[in-house]
mmCIF file as Biopython writes it, N, C-alpha, C and O atoms, coordinates in Angstrom:
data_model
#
loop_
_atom_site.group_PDB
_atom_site.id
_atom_site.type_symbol
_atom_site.label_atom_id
_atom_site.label_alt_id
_atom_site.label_comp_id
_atom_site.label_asym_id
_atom_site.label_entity_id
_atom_site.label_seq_id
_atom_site.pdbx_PDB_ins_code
_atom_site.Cartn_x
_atom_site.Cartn_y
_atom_site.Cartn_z
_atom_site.occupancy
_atom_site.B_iso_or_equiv
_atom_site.auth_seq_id
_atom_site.auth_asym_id
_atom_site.pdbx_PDB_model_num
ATOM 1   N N  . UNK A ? 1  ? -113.803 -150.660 -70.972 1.0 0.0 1  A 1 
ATOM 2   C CA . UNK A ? 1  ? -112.725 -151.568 -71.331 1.0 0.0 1  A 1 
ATOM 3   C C  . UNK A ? 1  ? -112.857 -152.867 -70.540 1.0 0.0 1  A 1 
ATOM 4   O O  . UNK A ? 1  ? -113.314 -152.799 -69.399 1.0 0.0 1  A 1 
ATOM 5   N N  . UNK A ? 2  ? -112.527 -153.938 -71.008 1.0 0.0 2  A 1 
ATOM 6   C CA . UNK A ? 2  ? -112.166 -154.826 -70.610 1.0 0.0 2  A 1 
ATOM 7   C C  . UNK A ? 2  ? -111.567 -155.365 -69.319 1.0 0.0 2  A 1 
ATOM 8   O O  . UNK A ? 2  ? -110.472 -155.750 -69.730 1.0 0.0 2  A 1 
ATOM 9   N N  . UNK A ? 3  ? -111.591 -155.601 -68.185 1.0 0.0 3  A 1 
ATOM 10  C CA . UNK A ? 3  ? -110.479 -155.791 -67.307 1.0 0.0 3  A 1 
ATOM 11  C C  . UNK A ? 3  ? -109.794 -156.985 -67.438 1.0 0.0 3  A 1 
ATOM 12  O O  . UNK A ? 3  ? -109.300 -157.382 -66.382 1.0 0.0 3  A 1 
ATOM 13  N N  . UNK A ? 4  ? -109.616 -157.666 -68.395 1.0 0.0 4  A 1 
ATOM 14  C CA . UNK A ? 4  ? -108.522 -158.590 -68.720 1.0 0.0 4  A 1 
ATOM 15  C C  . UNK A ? 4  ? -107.670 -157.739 -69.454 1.0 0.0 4  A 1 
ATOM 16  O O  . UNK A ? 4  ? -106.727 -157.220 -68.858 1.0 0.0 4  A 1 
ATOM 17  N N  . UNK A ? 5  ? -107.824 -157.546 -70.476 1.0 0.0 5  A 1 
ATOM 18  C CA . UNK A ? 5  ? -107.057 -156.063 -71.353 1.0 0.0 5  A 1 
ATOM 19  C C  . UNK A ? 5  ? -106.476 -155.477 -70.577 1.0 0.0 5  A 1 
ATOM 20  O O  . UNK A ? 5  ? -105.299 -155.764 -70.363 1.0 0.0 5  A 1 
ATOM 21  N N  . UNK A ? 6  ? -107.036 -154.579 -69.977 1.0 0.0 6  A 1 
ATOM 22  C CA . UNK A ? 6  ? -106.570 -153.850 -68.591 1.0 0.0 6  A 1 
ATOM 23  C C  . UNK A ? 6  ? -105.361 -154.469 -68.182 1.0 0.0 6  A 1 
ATOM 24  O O  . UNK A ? 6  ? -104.281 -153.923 -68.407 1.0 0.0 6  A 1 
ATOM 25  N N  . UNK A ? 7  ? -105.460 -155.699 -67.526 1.0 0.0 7  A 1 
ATOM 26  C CA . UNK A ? 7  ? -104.788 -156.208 -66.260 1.0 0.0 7  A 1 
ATOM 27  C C  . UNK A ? 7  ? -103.135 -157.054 -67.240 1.0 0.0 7  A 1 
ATOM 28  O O  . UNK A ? 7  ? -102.018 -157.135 -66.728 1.0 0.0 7  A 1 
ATOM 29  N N  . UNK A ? 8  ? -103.446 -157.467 -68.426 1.0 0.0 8  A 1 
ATOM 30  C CA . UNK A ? 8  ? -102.394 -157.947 -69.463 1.0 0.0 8  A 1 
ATOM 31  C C  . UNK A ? 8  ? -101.815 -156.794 -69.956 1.0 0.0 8  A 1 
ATOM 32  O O  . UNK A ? 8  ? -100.617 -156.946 -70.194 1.0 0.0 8  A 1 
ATOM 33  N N  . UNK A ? 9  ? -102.303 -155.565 -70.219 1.0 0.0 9  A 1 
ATOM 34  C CA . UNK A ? 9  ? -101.386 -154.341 -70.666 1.0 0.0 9  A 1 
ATOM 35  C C  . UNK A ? 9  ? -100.558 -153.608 -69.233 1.0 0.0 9  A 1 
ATOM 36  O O  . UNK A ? 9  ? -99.573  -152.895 -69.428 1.0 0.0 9  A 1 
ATOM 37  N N  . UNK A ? 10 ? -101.000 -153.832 -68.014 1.0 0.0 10 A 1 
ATOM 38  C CA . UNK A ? 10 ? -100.974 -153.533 -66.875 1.0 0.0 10 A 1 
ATOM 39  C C  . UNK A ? 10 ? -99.398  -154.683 -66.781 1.0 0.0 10 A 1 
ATOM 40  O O  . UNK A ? 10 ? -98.241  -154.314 -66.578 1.0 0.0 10 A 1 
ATOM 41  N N  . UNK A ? 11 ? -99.826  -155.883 -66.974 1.0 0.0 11 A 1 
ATOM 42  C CA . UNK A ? 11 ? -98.328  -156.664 -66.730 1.0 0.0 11 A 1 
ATOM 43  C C  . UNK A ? 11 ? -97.661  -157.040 -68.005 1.0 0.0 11 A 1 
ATOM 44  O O  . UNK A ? 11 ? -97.057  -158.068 -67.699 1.0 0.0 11 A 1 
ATOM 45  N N  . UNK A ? 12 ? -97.560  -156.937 -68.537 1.0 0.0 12 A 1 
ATOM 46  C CA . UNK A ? 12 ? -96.871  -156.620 -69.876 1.0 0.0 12 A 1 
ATOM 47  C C  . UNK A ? 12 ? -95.994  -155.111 -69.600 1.0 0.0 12 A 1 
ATOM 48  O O  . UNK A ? 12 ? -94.816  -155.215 -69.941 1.0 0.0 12 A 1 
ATOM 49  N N  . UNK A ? 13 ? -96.294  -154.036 -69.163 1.0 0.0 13 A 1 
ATOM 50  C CA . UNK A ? 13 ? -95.712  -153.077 -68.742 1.0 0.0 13 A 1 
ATOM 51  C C  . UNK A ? 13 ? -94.828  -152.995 -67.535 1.0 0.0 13 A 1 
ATOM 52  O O  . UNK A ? 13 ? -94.146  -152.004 -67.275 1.0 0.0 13 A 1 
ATOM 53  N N  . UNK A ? 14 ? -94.885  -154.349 -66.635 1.0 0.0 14 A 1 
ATOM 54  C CA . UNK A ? 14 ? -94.591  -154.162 -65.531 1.0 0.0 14 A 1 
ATOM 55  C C  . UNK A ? 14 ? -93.260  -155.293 -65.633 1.0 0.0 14 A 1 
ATOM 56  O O  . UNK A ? 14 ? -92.253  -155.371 -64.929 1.0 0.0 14 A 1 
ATOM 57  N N  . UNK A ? 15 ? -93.672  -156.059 -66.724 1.0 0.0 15 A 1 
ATOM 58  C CA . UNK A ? 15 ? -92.443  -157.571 -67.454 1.0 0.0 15 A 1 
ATOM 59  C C  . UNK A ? 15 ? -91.710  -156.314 -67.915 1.0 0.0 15 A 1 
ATOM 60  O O  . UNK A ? 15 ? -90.712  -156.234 -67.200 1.0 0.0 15 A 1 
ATOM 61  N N  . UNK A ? 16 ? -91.736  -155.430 -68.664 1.0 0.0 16 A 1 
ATOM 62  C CA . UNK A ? 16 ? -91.063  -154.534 -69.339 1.0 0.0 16 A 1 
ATOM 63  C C  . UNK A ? 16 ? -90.329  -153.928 -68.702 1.0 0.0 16 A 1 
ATOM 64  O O  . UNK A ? 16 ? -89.197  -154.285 -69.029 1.0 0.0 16 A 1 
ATOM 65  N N  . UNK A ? 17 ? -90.283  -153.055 -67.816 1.0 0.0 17 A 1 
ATOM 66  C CA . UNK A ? 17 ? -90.006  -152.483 -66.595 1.0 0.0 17 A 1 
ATOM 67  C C  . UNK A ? 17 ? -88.745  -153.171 -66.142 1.0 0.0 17 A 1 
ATOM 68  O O  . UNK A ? 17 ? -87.583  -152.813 -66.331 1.0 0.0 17 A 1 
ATOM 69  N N  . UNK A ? 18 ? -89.222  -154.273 -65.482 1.0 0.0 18 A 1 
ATOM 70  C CA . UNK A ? 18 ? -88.299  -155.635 -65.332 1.0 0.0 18 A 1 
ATOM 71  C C  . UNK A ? 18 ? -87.036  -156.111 -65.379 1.0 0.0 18 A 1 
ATOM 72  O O  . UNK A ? 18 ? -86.181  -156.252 -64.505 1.0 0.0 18 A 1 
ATOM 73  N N  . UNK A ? 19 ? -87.064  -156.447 -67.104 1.0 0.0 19 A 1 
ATOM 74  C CA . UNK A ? 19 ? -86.499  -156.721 -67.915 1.0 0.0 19 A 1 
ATOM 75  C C  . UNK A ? 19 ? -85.230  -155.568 -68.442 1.0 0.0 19 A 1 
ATOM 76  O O  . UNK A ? 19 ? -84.071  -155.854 -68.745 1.0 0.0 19 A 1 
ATOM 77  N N  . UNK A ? 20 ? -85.892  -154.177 -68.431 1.0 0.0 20 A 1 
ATOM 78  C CA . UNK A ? 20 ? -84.633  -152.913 -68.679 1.0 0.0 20 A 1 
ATOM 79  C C  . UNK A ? 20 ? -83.650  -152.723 -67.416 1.0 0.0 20 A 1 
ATOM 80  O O  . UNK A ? 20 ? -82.503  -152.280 -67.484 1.0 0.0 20 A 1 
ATOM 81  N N  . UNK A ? 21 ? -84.466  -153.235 -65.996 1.0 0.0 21 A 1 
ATOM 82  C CA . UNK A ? 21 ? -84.011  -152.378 -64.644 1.0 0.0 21 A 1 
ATOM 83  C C  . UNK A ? 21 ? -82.873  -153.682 -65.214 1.0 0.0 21 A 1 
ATOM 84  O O  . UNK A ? 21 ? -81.871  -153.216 -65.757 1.0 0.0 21 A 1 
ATOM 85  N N  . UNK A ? 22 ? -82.929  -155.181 -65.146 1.0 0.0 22 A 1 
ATOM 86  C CA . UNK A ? 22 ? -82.197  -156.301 -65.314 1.0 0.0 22 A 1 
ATOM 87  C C  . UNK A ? 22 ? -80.835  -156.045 -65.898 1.0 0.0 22 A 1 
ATOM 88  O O  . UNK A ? 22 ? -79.653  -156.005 -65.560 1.0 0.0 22 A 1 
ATOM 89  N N  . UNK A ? 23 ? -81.782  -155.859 -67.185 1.0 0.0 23 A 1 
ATOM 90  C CA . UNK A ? 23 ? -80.364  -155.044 -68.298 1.0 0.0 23 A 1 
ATOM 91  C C  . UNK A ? 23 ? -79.377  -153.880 -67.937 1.0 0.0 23 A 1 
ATOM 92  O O  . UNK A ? 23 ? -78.158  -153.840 -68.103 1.0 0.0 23 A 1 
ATOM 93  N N  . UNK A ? 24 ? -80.343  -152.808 -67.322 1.0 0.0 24 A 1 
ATOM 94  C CA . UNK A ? 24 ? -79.371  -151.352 -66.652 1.0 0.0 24 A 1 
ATOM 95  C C  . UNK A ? 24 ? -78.357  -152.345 -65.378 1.0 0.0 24 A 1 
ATOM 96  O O  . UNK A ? 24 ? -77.132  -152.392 -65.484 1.0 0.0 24 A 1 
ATOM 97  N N  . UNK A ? 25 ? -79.044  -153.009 -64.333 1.0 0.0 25 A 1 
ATOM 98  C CA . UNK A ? 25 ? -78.046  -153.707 -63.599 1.0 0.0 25 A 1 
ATOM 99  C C  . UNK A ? 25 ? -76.949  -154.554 -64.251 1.0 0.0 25 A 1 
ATOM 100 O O  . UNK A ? 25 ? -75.807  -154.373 -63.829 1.0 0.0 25 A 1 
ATOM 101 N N  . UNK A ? 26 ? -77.130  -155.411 -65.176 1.0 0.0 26 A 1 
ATOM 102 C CA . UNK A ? 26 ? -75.761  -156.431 -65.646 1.0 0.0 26 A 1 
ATOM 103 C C  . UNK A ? 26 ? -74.916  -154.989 -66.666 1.0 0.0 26 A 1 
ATOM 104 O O  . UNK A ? 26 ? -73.688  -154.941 -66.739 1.0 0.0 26 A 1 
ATOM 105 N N  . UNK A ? 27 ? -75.495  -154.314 -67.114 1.0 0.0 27 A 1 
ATOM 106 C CA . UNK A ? 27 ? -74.778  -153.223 -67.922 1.0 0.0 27 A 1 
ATOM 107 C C  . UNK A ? 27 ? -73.614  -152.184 -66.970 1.0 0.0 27 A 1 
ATOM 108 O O  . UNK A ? 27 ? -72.517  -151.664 -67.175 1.0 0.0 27 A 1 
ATOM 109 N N  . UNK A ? 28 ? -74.716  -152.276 -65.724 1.0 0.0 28 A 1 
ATOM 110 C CA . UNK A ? 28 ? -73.611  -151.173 -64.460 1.0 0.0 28 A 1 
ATOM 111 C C  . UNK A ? 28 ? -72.567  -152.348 -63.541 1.0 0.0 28 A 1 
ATOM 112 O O  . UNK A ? 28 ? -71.788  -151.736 -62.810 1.0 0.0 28 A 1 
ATOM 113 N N  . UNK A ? 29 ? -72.519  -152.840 -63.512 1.0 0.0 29 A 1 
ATOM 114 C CA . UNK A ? 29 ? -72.069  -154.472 -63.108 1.0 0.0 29 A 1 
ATOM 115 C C  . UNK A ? 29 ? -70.562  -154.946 -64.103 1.0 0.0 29 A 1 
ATOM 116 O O  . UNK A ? 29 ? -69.445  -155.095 -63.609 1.0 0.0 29 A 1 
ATOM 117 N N  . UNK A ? 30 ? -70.829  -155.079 -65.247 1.0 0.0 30 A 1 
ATOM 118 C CA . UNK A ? 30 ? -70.069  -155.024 -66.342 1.0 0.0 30 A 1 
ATOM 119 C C  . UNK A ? 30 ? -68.757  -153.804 -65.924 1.0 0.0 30 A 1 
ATOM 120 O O  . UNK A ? 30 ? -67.530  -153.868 -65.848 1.0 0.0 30 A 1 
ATOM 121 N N  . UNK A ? 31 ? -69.885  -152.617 -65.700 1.0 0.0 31 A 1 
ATOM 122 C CA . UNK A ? 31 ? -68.565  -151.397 -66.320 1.0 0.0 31 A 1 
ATOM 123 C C  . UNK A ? 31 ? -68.099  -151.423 -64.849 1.0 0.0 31 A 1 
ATOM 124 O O  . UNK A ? 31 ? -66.873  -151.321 -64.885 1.0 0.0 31 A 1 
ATOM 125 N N  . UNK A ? 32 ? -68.579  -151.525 -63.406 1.0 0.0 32 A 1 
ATOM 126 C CA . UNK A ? 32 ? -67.841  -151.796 -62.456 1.0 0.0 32 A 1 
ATOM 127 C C  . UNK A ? 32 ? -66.446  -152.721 -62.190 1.0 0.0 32 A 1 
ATOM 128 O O  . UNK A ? 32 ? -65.494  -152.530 -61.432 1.0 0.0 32 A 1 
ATOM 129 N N  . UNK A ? 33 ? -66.733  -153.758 -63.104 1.0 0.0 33 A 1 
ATOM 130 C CA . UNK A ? 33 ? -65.635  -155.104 -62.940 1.0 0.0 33 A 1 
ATOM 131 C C  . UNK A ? 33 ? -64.692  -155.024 -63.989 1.0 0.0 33 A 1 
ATOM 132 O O  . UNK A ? 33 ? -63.600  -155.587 -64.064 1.0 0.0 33 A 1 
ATOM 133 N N  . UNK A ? 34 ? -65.232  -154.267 -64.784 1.0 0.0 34 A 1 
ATOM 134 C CA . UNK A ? 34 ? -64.050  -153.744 -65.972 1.0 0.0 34 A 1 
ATOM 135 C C  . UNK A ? 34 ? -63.193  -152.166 -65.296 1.0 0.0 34 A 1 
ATOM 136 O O  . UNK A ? 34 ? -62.014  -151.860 -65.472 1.0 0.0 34 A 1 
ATOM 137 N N  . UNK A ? 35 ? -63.952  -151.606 -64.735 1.0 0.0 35 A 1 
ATOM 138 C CA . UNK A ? 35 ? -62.870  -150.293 -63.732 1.0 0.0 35 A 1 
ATOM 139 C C  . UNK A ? 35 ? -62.042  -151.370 -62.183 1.0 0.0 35 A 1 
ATOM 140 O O  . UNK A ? 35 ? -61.355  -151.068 -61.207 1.0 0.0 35 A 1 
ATOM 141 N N  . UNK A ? 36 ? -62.466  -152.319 -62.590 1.0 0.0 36 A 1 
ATOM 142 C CA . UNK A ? 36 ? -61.519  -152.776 -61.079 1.0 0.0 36 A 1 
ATOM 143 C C  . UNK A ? 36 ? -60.648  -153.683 -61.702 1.0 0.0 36 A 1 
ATOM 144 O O  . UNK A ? 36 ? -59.685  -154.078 -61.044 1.0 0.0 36 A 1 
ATOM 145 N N  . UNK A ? 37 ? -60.784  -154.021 -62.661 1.0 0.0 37 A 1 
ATOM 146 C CA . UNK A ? 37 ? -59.683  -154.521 -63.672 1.0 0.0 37 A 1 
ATOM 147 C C  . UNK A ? 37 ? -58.541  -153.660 -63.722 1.0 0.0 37 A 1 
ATOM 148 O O  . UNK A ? 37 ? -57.462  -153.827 -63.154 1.0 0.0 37 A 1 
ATOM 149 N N  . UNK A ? 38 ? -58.925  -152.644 -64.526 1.0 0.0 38 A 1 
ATOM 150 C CA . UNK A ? 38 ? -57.885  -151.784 -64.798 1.0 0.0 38 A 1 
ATOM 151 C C  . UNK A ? 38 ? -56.817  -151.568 -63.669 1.0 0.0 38 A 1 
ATOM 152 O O  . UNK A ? 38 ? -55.587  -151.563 -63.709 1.0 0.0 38 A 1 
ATOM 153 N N  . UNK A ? 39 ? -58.090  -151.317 -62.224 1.0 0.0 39 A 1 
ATOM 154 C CA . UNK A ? 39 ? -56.659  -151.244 -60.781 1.0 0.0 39 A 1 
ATOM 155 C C  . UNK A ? 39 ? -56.081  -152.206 -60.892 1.0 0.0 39 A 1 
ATOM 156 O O  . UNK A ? 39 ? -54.891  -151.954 -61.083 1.0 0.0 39 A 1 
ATOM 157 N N  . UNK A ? 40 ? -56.292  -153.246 -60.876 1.0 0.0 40 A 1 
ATOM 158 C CA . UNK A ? 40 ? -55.500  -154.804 -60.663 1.0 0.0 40 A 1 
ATOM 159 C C  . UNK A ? 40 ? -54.667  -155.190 -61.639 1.0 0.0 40 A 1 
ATOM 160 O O  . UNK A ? 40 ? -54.022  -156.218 -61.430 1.0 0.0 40 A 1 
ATOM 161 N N  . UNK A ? 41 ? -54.452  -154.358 -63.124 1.0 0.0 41 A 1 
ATOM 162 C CA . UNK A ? 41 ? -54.024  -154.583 -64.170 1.0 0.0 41 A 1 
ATOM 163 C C  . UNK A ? 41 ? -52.745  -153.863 -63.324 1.0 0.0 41 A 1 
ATOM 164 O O  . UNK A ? 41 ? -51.663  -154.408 -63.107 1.0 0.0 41 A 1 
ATOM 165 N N  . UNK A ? 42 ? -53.122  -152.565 -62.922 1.0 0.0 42 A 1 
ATOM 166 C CA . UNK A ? 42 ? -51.572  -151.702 -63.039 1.0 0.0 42 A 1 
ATOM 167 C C  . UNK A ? 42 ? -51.145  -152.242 -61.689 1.0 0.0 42 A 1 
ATOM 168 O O  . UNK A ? 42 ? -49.921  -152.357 -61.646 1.0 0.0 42 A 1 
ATOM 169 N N  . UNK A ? 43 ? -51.709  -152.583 -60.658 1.0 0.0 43 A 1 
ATOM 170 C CA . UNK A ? 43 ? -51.347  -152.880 -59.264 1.0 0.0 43 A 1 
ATOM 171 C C  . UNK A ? 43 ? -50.016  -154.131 -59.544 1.0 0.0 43 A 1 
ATOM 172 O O  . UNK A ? 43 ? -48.925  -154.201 -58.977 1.0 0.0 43 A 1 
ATOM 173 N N  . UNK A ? 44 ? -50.548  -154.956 -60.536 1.0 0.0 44 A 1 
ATOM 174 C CA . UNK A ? 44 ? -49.728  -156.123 -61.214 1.0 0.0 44 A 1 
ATOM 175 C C  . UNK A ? 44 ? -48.344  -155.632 -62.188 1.0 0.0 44 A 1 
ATOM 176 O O  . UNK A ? 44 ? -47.181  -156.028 -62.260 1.0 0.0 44 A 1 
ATOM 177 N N  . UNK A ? 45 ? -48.989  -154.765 -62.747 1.0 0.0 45 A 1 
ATOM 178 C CA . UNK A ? 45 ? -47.844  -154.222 -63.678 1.0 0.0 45 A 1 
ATOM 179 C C  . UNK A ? 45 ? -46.648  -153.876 -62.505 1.0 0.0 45 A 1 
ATOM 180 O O  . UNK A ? 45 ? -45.545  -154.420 -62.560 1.0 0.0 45 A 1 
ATOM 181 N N  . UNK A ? 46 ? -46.943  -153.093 -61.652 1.0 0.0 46 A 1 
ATOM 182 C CA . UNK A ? 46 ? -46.110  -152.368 -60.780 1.0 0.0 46 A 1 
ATOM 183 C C  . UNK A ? 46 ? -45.507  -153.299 -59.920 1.0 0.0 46 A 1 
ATOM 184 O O  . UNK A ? 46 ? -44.500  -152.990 -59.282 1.0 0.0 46 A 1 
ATOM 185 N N  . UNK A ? 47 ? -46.169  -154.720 -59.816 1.0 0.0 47 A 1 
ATOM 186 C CA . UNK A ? 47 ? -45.205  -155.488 -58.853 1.0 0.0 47 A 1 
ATOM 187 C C  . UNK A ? 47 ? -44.596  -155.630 -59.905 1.0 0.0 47 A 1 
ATOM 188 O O  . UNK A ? 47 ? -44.088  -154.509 -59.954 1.0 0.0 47 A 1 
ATOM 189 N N  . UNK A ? 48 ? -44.139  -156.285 -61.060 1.0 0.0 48 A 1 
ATOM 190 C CA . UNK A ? 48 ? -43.729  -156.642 -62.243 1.0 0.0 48 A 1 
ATOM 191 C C  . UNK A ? 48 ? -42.201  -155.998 -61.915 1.0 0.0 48 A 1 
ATOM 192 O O  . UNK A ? 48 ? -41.171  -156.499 -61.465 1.0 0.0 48 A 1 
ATOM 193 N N  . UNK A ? 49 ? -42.572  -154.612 -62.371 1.0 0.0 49 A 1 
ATOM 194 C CA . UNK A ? 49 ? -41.541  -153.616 -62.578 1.0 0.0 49 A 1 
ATOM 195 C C  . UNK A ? 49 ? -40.602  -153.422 -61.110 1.0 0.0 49 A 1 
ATOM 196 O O  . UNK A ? 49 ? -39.377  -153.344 -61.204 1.0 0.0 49 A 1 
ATOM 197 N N  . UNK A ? 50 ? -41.295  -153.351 -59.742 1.0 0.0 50 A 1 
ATOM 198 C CA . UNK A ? 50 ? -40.538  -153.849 -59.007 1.0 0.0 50 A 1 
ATOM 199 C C  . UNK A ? 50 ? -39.846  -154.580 -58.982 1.0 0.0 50 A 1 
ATOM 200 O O  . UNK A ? 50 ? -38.802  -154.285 -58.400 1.0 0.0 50 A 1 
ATOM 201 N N  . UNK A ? 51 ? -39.940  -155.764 -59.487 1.0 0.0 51 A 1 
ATOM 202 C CA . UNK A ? 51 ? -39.273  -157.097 -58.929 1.0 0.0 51 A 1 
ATOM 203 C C  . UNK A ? 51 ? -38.255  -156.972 -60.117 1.0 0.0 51 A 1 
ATOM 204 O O  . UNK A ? 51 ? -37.075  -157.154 -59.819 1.0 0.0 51 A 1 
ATOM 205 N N  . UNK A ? 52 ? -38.496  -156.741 -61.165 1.0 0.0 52 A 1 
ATOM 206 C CA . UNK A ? 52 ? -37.375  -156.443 -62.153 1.0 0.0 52 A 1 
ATOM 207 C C  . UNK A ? 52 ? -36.260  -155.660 -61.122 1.0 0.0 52 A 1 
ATOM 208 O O  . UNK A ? 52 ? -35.206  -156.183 -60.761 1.0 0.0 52 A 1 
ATOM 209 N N  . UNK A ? 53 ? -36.737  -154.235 -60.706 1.0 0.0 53 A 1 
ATOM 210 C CA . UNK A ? 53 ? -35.704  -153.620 -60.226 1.0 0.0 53 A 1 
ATOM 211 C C  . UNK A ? 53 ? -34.984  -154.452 -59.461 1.0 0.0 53 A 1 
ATOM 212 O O  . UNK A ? 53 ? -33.764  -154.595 -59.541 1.0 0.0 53 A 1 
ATOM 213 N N  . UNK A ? 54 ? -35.727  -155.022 -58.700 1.0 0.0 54 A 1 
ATOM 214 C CA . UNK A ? 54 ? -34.903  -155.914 -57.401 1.0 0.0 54 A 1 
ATOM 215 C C  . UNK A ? 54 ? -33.930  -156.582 -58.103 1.0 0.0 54 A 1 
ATOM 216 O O  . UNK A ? 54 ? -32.821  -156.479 -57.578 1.0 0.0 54 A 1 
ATOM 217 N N  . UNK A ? 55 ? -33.971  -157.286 -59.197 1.0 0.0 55 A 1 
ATOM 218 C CA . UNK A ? 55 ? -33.607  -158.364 -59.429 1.0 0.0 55 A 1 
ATOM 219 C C  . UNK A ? 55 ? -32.382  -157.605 -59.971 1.0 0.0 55 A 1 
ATOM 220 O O  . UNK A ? 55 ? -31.358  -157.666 -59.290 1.0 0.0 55 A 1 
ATOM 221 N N  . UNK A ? 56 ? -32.362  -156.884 -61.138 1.0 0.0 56 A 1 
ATOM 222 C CA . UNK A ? 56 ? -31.271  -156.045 -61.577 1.0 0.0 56 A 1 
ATOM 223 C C  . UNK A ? 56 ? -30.092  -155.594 -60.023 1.0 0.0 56 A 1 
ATOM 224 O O  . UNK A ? 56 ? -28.936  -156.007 -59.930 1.0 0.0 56 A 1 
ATOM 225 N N  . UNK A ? 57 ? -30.832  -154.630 -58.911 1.0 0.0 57 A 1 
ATOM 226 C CA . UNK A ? 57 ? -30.455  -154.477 -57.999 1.0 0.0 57 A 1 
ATOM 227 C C  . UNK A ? 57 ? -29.389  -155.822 -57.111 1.0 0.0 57 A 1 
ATOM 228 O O  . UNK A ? 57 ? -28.439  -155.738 -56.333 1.0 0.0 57 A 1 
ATOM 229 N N  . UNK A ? 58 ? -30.068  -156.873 -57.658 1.0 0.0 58 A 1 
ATOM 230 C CA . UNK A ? 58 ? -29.309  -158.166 -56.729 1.0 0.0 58 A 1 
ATOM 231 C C  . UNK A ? 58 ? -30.123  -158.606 -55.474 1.0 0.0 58 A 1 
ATOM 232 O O  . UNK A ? 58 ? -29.950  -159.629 -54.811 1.0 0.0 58 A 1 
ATOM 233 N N  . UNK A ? 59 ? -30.903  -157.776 -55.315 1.0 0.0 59 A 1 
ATOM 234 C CA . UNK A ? 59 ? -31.546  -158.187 -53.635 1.0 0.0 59 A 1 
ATOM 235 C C  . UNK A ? 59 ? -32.090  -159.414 -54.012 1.0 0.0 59 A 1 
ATOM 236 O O  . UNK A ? 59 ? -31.583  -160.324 -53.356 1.0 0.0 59 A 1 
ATOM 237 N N  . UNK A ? 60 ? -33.139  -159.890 -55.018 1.0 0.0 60 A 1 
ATOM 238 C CA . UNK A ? 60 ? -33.565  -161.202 -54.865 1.0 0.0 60 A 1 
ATOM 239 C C  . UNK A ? 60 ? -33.252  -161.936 -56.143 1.0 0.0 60 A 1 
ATOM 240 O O  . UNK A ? 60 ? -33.537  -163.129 -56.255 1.0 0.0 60 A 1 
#
């Protein structure tokens, strides 16, 4: 065989490689910042509903 062949199927496999690990990272990245959403969604909701109470209550 060739060792240009060789060495272009050799990095062509290794661009490939690459390119998925890239994708698996922004894909695990994504679903991380969308589960810390959700805390910060209800963490918010719950001051919400506090401060309602308060307010009903009279304190503020």
């Amino acid at each position: 065989m060739d060792i240009t062949f060789v060495f272009a199927v050799a990095l062509a496999a290794t661009m490939i490689v690459v390119v998925l690990a890239l994708i698996a990272i922004i894909i695990y990245q994504r679903w991380r910042i969308g589960e810390q959403n959700v805390f910060i969604e209800r963490f918010i909701r719950q001051n919400e509903e506090m401060r309602q109470k308060m307010r009903k209550a009279g304190i503020v």
